[in-house]
N, C-alpha and C positions, 0 to 999 in steps of 0.2 A: 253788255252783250259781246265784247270785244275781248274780255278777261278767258274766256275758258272755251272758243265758239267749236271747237272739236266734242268736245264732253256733251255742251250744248244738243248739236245733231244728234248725235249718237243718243243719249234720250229723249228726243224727238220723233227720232223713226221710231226706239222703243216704243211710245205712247202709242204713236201711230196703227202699230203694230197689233199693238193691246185695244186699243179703241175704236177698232176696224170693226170685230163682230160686235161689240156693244152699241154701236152705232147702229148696224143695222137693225141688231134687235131689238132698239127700245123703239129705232121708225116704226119697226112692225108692230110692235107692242101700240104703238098711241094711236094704230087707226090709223095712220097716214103714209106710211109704205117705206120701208128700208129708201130710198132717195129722199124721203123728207129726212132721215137718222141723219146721211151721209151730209146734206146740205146747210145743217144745223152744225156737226163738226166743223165743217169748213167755215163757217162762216161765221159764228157766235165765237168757233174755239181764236180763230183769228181777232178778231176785234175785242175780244175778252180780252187775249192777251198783251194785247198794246196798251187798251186805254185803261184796263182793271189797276185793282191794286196790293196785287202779289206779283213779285217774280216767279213764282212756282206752281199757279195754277193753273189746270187744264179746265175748258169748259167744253159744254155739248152737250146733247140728248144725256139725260139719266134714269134712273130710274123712279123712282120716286115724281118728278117731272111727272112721267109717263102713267104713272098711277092717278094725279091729277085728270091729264087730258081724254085719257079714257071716258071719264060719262061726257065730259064738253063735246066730243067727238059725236056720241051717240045723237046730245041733241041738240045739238048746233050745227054737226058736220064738220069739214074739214078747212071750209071758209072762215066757220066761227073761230076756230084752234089758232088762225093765223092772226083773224083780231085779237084775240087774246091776248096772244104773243104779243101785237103792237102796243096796245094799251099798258101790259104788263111793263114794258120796256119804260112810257112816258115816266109810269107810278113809282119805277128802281132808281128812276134820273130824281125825281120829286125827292125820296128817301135822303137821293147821296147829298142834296143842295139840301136838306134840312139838316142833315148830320146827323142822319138814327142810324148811323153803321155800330155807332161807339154804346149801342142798348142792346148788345150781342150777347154781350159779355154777363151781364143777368139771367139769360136763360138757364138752370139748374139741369145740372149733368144726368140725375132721374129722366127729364124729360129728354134728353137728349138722346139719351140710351133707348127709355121705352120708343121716341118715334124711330129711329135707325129699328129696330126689333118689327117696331109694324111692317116699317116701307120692306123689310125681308120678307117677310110672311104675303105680303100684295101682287110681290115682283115672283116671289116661287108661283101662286096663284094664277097669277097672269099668264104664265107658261104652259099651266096644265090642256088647256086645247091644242096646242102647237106641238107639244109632246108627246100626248097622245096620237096625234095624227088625225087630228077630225074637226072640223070648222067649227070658228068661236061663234057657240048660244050667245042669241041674244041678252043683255039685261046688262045694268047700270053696276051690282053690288057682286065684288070680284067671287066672293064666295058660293053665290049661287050660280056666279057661270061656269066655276069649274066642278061644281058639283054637275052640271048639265053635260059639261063636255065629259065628266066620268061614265052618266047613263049613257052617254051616243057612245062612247068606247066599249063599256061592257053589251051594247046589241051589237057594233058594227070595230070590233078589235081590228087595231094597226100595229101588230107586234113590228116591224120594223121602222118606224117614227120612236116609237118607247128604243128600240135598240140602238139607234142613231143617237138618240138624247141621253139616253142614260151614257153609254159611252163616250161621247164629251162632256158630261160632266164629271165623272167620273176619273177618268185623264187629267182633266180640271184639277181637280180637289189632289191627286194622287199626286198627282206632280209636282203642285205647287210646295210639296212636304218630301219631295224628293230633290228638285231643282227649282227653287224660288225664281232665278232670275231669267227662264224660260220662259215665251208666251205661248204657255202650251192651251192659252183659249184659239190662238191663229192655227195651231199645230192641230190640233181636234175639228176644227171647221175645216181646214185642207183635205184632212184624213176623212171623212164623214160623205164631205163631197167628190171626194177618187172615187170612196166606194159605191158611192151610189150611183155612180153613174159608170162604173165598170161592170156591177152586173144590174144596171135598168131597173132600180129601186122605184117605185109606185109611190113617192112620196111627192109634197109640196115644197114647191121652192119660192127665192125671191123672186124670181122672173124679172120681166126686160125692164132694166134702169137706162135714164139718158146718159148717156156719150157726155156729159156734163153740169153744170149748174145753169139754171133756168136765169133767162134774163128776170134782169128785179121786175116786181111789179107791185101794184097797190090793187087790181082788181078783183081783189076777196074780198074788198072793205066795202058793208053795205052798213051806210052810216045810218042807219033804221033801227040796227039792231046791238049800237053799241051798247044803251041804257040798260038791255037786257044781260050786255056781257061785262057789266062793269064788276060783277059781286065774284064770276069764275077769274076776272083781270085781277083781283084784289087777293085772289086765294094765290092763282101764281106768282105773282110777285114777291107776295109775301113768303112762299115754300122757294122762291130762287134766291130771295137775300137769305134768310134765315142758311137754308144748304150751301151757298155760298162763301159767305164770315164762318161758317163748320167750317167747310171743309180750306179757308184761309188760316182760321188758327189750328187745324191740324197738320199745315205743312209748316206752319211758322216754328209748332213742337218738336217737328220731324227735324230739325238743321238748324245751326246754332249760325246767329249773328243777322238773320231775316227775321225781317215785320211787317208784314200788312198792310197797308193803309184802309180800314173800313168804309170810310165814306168814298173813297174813290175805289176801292171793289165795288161797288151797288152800283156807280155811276160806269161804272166799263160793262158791268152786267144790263143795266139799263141800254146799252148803246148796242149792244150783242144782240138783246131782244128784239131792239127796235128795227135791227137790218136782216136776219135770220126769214121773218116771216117775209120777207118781199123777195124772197129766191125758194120760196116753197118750205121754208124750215118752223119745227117746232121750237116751242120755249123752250132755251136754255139756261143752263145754271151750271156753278162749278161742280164738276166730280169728283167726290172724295179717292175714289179707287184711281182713278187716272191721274190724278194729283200724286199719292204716294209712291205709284210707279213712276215720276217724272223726278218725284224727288230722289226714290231710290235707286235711278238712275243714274245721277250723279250732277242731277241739272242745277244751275247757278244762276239762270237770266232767264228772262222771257221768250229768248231765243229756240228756247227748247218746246215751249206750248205752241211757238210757231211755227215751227220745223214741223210737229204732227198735223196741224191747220194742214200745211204746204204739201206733205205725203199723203195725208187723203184726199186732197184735191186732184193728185198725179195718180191717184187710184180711181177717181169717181171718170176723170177723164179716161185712162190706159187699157182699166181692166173690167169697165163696164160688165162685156158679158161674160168673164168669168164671175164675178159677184152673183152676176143673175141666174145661176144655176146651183147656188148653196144652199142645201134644205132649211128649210124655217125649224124642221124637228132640231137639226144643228145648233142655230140660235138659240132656241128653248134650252136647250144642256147648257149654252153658255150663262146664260141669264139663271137659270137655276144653281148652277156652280158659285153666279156672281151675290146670287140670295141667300146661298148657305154661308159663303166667306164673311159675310158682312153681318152675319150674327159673333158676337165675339163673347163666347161662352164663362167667360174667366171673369172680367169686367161686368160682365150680369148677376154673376152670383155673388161677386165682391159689392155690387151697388146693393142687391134684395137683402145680403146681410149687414150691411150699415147700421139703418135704421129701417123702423114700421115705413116710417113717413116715405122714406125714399123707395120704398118696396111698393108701393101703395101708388105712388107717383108713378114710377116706369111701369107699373100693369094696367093700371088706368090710360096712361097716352099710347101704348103697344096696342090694346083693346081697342081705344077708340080709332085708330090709327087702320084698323083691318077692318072695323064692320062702320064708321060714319066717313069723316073726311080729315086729307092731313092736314089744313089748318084748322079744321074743329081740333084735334086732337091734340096740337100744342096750345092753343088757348086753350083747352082744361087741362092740359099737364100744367099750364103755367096757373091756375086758379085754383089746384089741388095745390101745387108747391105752394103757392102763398100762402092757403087757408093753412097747411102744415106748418110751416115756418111763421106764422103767426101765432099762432097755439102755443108752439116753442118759445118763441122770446115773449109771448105774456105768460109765459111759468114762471121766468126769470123774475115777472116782479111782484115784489115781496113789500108785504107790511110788517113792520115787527116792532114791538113794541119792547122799548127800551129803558134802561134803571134811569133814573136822572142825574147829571152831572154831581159830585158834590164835593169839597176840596180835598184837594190831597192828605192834606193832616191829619184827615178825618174824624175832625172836630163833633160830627152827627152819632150820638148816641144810635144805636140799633131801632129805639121806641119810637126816635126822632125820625126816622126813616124811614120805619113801615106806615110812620102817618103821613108822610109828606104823599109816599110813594099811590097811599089808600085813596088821595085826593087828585091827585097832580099823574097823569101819564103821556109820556111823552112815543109819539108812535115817527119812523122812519121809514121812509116811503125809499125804496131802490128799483130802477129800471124804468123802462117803459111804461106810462101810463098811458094807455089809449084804447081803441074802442074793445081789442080783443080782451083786454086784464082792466078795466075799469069796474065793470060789473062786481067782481068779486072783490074789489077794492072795497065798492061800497057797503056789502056786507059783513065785511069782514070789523071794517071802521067805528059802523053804526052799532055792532055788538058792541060796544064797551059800557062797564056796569061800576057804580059805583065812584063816580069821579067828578069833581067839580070844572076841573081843567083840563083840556086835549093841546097839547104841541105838536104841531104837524111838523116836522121835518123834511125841506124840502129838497133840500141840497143835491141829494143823490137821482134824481130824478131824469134819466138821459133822455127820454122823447115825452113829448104831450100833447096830444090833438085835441080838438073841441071837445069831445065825447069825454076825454079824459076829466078834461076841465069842466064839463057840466056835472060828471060825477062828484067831483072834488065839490062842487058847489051845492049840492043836493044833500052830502055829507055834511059839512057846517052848517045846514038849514035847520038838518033835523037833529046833530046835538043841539045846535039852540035851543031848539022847540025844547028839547027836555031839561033847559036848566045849566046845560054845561056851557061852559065859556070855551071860545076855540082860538090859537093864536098858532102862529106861522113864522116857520124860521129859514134864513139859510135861502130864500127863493134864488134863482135864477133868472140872469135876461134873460135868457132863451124861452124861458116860461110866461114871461112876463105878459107876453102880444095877448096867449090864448087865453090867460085867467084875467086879465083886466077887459081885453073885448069882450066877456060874458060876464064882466061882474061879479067875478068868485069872490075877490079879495076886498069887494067894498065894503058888509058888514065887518069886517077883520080890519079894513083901516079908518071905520067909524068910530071903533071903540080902542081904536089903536094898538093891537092886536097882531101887527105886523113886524118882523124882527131883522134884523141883520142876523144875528147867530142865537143859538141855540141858548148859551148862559143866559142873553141877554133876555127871551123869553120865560123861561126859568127866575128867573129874578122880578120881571113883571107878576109873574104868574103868584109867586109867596107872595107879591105887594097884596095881589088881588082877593086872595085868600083871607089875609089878615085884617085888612081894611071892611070885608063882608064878617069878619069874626068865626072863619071857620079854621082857621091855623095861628097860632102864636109862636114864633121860633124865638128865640134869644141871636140877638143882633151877632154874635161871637159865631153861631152855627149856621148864616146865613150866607156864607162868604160863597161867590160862586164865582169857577176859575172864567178867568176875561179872553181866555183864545177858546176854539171851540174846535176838538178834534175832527176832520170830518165831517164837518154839516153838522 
């Protein structure tokens, strides 16, 4: 903190600056009032940035957050929102002492995309009564509230709420393609509220904030009704680390020679949550948007996440009642501006063009994302991703049946060869065998026609669970049954645990059956032929080479 503390402040106020109306507007958005936004800034964004585990992140109200607490709110209230918050906080500290920050890094980038795509579509959504100028309809599902707040607009139209909002978004967006390093979200909330209150605009505002942060307290906790808030504590928790470890490896991408710490981000995020709801604050989480402006700011330490803590705290105290005459339509423009930015139109269509699978993945979590809930919707991005990416690596594995070794000299007549080959096939098994590609193992297997002897090849074989191996085992049952002999080359330790705890390889090490390498099978295999009086070679064309290429 001591390397750069000028650069430091100076993106600190930036953030400040930038985090001023998104604070307010995600308080208002969660049902709990622009001073729950501000109190949640101050107080998560401060103790996030001491005890987290980036130098570069900001935390505080988000958005996404705020699309959570919205039904908690409806029916729990505003007490239950803060138990949440506490509970949330215990379950981030549990996470960071068990060390699940470092299971981030599995999440698939589809899923990442389609939930960023939902939480824009929820946060535009959520704006639509506040923009319009007409008070948020009741109901839990964001779609059909703003469908209600469109009916109460077209009976009872607020064209100056829509002109207030559209023009700071508007500002928004235009600006930020003209002058990036402007916070022309502060510049449009200043601007929005001169005018509305120079010529006496008929619009809603924040209205009266305290002069302060509220002493701590615990008197929201009604230990009655924790059991019933443990499943919404479990949803946030999980949308603050998950947004969180985001938006930490996307400032670690942003600036070269920072890293992270995962487990101790969740335990800072945990300690943010845990103090936030006893001064009146919502749960928080890191912000990806406040984060890139801290980095693009020039920030280097922690000093700079604190510096914005420290500036809206001199705001909540200073400028109270100018805050409390900023139209909420205002807000709405900014959170709409912050809805559109945060679709990244290029990266969407480079992810739907990839693949099916990845295409498939982000519509599915995007979807689920805007009409159920955002932890449902990455537990089935992440259960689409896997059922995809499992499909795919059991394509990869292949049965193929292969010519049989025979010496170099090439001592074996042609006649000698297609008799051996009539009798004797030897099959090589490559990839993953397990539950996804097993099935069609066994079919593929159990087809062979005409052959006295099967060599399984097993060398190549890079994963095997149970299912694999009962397959494997169900396949040497039933050539038996028909007659054929089955022998095995080339196994793996690795293989070893799951075919011996189920018993694959014991009729194969009854009859001894079981091989080091492939020759050496191949060589049992002519014994066995010969000895039954189905093959006679001449001792001169039996020679088989003693290394074995490959499995």
């Amino acid at each position: 903190m001591r390397r750069q503390p000028r650069r430091d402040l100076l993106a600190g106020l930036t953030v400040a600056i930038v985090a001023l109306p998104l604070a307010l507007g995600f308080g208002v958005s969660s049902g709990l009032g622009a001073e729950a936004g501000l109190a949640t800034a101050v107080v998560a964004g401060a103790v996030a940035a001491v005890f987290g585990g980036s130098n570069l992140q900001v935390s505080g109200p988000t958005g996404a957050m705020t699309v959570v607490l919205v039904p908690i709110v409806a029916r729990y209230g505003p007490g239950g929102v803060l138990t949440v918050g506490l509970m949330a906080g215990l379950i981030l500290i549990a996470l960071a002492v068990a060390k699940a920050g470092r299971y981030m890094k599995y999440v698939p980038a589809p899923v990442v995309e389609g939930f960023t795509l939902g939480i824009a579509c929820v946060i535009g959504l959520q704006q639509v009564p506040a923009a319009l100028g007409v008070a948020t309809p009741r109901g839990e599902k964001v779609l059909v509230v703003a469908w209600r707040a469109v009916e109460e607009f077209a009976a009872h139209p607020n064209w100056t709420a829509v002109g207030l909002s559209a023009g700071v978004a508007t500002l928004m967006l235009a600006g930020a393609r003209w002058r990036p390093t402007v916070p022309f979200s502060i510049v449009g909330v200043i601007a929005a509220t001169l005018a509305a209150q120079a010529a006496h605009f008929d619009v809603a505002r924040i209205g009266h904030l305290p002069a302060g942060l509220p002493a701590p307290s615990l008197g929201f906790l009604d230990l009655s009704t924790v059991s019933s808030l443990l499943g919404p504590a479990i949803a946030v928790a999980a949308l603050a680390a998950l947004e969180s470890l985001l938006s930490a490896t996307v400032a670690d991408g942003m600036t070269v020679g920072q890293k992270h710490n995962p487990d101790r981000e969740l335990f800072g995020q945990g300690l943010a949550n845990l103090a936030a709801p006893l001064f009146g604050g919502v749960p928080a989480t890191a912000a990806i948007a406040r984060t890139a402006v801290n980095v693009r700011s020039g920030a280097g330490s922690r000093l700079a996440a604190l510096t914005h803590a420290v500036v809206l705290a001199a705001i909540v105290f200073a400028a109270a009642p100018l805050v409390a005459r900023i139209p909420l339509a205002a807000l709405a423009g900014v959170l709409l501006a912050t809805a559109i930015r945060m679709i990244e139109v290029g990266s969407l269509r480079a992810m739907v063009r990839a693949t099916r699978g990845d295409a498939l993945v982000l519509i599915l979590t995007a979807l689920a994302t805007l009409a159920l809930d955002l932890v449902y919707a990455v537990v089935l991005g992440l259960v689409v991703a896997a059922v995809v990416a499992l499909r795919a690596v059991a394509q990869h594995a292949r049965l193929d049946r292969v010519p049989l070794e025979h010496d170099p000299a090439g001592d074996h007549s042609v006649e000698e060869h297609e008799l051996l080959a009539e009798h004797i096939v030897a099959y090589r098994i490559e990839g993953p065998l397990f539950f996804a590609a097993a099935h069609r193992f066994l079919l593929e297997l159990t087809d062979v026609a005409d052959v006295r002897v099967v060599i399984l090849r097993l060398s190549r074989i890079t994963a095997m669970d149970a299912t694999g191996a009962l397959v494997l085992k169900d396949a040497v049952h039933k050539l038996s049954r028909r007659g054929i002999t089955v022998m095995a080359s080339g196994i793996q330790a690795g293989q070893r645990q799951a075919l011996d705890a189920l018993g694959v390889l014991d009729p194969l090490y009854a009859n001894g059956g079981v091989f080091s390498t492939t020759p050496e099978a191949i060589r049992a295999a002519r014994t066995h032929l010969q000895r039954t009086g189905v093959l006679v070679i001449p001792a001169e064309a039996a020679k088989i080479p003693t290394e074995e290429p490959a499995g």
